[in-house]
Every structure is written in structure tokens, then in C-alpha cells.
C-alpha positions as CSV (number, residue, x, y, z in Angstrom):
1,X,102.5,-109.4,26.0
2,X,98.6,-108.0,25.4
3,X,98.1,-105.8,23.3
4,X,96.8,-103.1,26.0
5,X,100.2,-103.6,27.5
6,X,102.0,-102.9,23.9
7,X,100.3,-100.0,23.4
8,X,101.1,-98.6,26.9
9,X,104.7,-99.6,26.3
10,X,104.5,-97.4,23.3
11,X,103.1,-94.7,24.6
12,X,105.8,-94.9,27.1
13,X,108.5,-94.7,24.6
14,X,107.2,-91.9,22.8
15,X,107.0,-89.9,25.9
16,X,110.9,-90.7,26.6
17,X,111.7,-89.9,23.2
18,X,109.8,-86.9,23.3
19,X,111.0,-85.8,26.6
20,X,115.0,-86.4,25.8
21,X,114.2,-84.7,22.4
22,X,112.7,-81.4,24.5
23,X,115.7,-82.0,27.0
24,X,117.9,-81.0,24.3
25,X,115.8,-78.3,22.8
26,X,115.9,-76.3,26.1
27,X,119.8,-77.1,27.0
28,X,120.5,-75.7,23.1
29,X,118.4,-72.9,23.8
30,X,119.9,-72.0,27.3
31,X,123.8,-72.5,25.6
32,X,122.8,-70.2,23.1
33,X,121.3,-67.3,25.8
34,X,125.2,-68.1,27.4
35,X,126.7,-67.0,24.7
36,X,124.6,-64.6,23.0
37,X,123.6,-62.7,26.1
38,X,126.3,-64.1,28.7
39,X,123.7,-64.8,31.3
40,X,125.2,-66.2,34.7
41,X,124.7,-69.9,36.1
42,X,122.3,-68.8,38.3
43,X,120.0,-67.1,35.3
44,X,120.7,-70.7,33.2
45,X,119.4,-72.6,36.4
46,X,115.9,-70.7,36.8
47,X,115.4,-70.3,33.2
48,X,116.1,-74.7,32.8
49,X,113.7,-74.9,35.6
50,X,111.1,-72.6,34.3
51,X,111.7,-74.4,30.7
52,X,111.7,-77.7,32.4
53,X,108.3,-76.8,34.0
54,X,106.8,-75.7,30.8
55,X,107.9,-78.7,29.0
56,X,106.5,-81.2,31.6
57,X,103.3,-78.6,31.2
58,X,103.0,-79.0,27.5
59,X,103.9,-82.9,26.9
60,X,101.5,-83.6,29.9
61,X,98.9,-82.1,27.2
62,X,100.6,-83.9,24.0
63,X,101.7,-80.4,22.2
64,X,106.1,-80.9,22.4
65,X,107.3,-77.2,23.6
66,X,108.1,-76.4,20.4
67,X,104.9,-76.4,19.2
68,X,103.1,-74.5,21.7
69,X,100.5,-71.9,20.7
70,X,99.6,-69.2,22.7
71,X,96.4,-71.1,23.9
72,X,99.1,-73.7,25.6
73,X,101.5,-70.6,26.9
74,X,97.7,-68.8,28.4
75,X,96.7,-72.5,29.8
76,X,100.1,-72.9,31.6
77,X,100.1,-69.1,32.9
78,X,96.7,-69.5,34.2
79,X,97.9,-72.9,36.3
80,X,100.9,-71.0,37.8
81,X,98.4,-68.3,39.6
């Protein structure tokens, strides 16, 4: 294997990894909102997909969602109008 194609393998991985790791963030989040507020299954399913969204948003720019500032949360607003 080259070393180009190591690296991209990494890189790879790390995306995974962070993506399963912000997978779980939102789905602990959204279980909490169901029991703390008792939001329906059709509130969970648009809020996962707006989260989901967000995520994709934020690791496409290598800040992890929990991380974001409010310059990622403006940038990601601004791409949605």
C-alpha cells in the first residue's frame, strides 16, 4: 500500500469513527427530548434529520457537532437560504 493510499485510508476511518460517534450523540440527544419533553415520532424524525443534516454540515468542515461555534451554526444557516 503507498503511503498516499494509507493516509486516505486513515482519513477514511476517522471520518467513520467520527460519524458513528456523532450518530450517537444525536440519537442520545433525541432519547432524552422523548422523555424530557415527550415529543412525538414525527418531532424525533425531523429533528434526526435536521441534526443529521447539521452533522454531515459540520464534519464536512472538520468541527464534530459538538464542537460547533456559532461561526459553524451562522455558516450552516446561511447555506440553508
Amino acid at each position: 500500500m503507498t503511503f498516499t493510499a494509507a493516509v486516505s485510508n486513515a482519513i477514511k476511518d476517522t471520518i467513520k469513527h467520527e460519524f458513528v460517534d456523532q450518530q450517537n450523540l444525536i440519537e442520545n440527544f433525541l432519547e432524552m427530548k422523548t422523555v424530557d419533553w415527550g415529543i412525538s415520532d414525527d418531532t424525533r424524525k425531523a429533528y434526526l434529520h435536521q441534526l443529521e443534516a447539521f452533522g454531515a454540515f459540520t464534519l464536512e468542515r472538520g468541527q464534530p457537532i459538538e464542537v460547533a461555534d456559532t461561526a459553524i451554526i451562522r455558516s450552516y444557516i446561511a447555506s440553508l437560504t
